[in-house]
C-alpha positions in Angstrom: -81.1 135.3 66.3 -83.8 133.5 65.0 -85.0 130.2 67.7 -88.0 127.9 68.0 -88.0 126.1 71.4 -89.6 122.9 70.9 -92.2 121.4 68.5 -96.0 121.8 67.9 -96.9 119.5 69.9 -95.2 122.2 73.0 -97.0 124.8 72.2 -99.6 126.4 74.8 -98.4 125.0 77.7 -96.4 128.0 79.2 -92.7 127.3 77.9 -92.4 130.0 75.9 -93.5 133.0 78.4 -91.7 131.3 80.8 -87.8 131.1 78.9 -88.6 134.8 78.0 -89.9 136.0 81.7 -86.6 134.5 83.0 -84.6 136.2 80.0 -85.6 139.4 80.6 -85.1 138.9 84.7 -81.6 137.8 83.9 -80.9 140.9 81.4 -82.5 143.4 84.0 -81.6 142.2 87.3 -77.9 140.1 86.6 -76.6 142.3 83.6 -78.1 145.4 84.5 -79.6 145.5 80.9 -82.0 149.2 80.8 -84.0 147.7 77.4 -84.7 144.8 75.7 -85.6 144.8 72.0 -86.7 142.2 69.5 -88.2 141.7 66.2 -91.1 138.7 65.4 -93.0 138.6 61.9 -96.3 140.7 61.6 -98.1 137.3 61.1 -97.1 135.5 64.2 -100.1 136.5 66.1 -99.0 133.8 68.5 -95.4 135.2 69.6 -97.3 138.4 69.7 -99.6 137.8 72.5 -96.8 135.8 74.6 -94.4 138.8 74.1 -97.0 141.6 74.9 -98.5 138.9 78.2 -94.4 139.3 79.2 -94.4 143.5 78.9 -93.0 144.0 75.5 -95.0 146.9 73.4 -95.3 147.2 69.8 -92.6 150.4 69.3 -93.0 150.0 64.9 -94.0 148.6 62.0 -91.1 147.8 59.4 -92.7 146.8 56.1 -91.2 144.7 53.7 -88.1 144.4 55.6 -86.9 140.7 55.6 -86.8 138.8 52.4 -87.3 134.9 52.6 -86.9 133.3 49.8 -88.4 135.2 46.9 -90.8 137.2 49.0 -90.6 140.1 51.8 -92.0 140.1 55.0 -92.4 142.5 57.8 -91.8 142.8 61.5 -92.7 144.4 64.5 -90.0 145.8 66.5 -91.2 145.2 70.4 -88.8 146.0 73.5 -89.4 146.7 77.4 -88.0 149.0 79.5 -86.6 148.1 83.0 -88.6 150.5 85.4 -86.5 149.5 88.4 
């Protein structure tokens, strides 16, 4: 499900890293989740960073793999394991 939370002018103040810290608590620790998994666009260096400063790794690269319009982009798939 594809979101944006906010506008630019929200951007680098924390929101972000914090929604998804508190995500991933809720999947581990309410729902007894054992992995979480998304996908973000190779060029979003951005998301990147604030998903890898949360624990998510960099599992793939899948090329080509959404179109947009006329054009195809790729996408990382990232997750993180609950070590609890």
């Amino acid at each position: 499900m594809p979101y944006t939370i906010g506008g630019k002018q929200q951007r680098n103040k924390g929101y972000g890293k914090a929604i998804i810290n508190e995500l991933v608590r809720f999947a581990f620790e309410d729902l007894n989740f054992h992995r979480l998994d998304l996908a973000v666009y190779d060029f979003n260096q951005q998301a990147i960073k604030c998903y890898k400063d949360c624990g998510f790794e960099i599992e793939g690269l899948f090329i080509d793999n959404k179109k947009v319009g006329a054009n195809y982009w790729s996408t990382y798939n990232m997750s993180i394991i609950n070590k609890n």
